[in-house]
C-alpha positions as CSV (number, residue, x, y, z in Angstrom):
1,X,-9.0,-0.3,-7.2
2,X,-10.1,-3.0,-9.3
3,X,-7.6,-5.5,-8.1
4,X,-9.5,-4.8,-4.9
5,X,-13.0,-5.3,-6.2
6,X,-11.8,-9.1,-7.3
7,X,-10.8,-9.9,-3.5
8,X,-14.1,-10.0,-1.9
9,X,-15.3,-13.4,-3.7
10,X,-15.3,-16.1,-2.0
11,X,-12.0,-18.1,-2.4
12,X,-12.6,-21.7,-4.6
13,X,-12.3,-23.7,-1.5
14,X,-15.0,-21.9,-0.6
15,X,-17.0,-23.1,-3.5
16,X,-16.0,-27.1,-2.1
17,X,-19.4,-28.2,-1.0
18,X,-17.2,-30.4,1.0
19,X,-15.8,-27.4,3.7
20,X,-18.5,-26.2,6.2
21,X,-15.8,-23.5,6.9
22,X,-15.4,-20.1,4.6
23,X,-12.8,-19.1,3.5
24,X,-11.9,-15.0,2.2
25,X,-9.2,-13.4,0.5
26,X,-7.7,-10.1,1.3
27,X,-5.0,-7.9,-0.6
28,X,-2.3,-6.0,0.7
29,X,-1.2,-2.6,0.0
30,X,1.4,-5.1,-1.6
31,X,-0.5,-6.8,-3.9
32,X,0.0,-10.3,-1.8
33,X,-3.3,-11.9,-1.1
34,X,-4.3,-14.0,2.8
35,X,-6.5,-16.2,3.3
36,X,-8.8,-15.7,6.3
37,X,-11.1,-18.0,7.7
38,X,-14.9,-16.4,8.4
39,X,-16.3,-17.2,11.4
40,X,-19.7,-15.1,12.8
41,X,-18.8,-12.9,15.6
42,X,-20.7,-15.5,17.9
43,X,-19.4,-18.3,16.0
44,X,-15.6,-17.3,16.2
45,X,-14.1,-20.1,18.2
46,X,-11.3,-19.4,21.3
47,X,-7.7,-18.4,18.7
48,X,-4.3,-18.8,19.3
49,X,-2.2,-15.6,18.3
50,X,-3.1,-14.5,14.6
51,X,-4.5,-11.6,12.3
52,X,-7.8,-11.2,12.0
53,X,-10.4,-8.4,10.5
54,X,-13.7,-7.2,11.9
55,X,-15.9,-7.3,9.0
56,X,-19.5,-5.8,8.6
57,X,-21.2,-8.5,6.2
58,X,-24.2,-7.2,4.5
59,X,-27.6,-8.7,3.5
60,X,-26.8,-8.2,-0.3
61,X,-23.1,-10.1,0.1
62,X,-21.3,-7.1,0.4
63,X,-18.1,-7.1,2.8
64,X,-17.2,-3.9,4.9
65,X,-13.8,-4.3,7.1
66,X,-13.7,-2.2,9.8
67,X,-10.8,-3.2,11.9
68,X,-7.2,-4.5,10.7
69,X,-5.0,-5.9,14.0
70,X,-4.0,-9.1,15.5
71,X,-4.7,-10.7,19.2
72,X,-1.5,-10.9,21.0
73,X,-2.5,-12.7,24.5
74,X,-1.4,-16.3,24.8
75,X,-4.6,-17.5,26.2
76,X,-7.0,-18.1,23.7
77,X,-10.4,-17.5,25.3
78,X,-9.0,-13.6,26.1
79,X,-8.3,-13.5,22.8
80,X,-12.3,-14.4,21.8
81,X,-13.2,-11.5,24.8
82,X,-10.9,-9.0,22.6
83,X,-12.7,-9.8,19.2
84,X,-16.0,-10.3,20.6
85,X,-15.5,-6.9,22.7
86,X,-14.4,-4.9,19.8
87,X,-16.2,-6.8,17.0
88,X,-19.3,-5.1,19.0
89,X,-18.1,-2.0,19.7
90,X,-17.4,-1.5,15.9
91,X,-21.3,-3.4,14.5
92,X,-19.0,-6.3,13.0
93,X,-20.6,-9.4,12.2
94,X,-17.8,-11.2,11.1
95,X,-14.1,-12.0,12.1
96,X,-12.0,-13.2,9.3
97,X,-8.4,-14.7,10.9
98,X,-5.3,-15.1,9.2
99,X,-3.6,-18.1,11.3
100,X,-0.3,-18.6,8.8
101,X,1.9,-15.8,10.5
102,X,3.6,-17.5,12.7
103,X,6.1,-15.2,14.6
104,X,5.1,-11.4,16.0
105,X,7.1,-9.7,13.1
106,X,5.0,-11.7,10.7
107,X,2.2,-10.7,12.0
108,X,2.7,-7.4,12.3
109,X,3.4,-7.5,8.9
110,X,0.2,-8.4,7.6
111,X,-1.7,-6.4,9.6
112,X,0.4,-3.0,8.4
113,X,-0.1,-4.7,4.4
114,X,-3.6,-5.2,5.1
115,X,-4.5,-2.3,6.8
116,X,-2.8,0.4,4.4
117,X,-4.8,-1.3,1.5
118,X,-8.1,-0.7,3.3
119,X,-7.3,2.1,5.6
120,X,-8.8,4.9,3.4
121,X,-12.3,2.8,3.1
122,X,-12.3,2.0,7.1
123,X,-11.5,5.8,7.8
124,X,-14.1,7.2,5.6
125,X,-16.5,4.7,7.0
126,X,-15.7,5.6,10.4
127,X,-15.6,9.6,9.8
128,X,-19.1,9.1,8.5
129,X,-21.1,7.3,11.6
């Protein structure tokens, strides 16, 4: 679990005064580590197809993901509806999106990585509301 643990700081191009934009690493059940860009719920702009993460961000820093999948529509303001919808649904704050899988299979790739490495913390976290 430690590996884990070292995932939820900031990337250094986070620590660039020069990009307004955060950035966010997460780990895979794989070990591989994806950059996501961190946008508020409101703040998430309209997205092509791509991973994201509906994340709970707490006053102290911590991180909580709550939801691993991917939008799938090819119009990207039904895209923002979906995330919006279920990013408030699910008390999510965040929305972290992986936009560097570029085909379907890639995609669907990440997401399974991504979610088996967190599924056990999301699942307990759910079970317990």
């Amino acid at each position: 679990r430690r590996h884990l643990r070292a995932d939820r700081r900031p990337s250094l191009v986070c620590a660039e005064a020069a990009f307004a934009q955060a950035f966010h690493y997460w780990r895979g059940i794989s070990g591989r580590r994806y950059l996501h860009s961190v946008y508020s719920l409101i703040g998430c702009p309209a997205l092509p197809q791509a991973n994201y993460i509906l994340v709970r961000r707490y006053d102290d820093g911590r991180r909580e993901a709550l939801a691993f999948g991917q939008t799938k529509d090819d119009t990207a303001t039904l895209n923002l509806a979906h995330l919006r919808h279920e990013g408030a649904k699910r008390g999510a704050n965040e929305v972290h999106i992986h936009l560097l899988a570029a085909t379907a299979e890639a995609r669907l790739e990440v997401e399974t990585d991504l979610a088996a490495a967190h599924v056990e913390r999301v699942t307990a976290t759910a079970t317990a509301a």
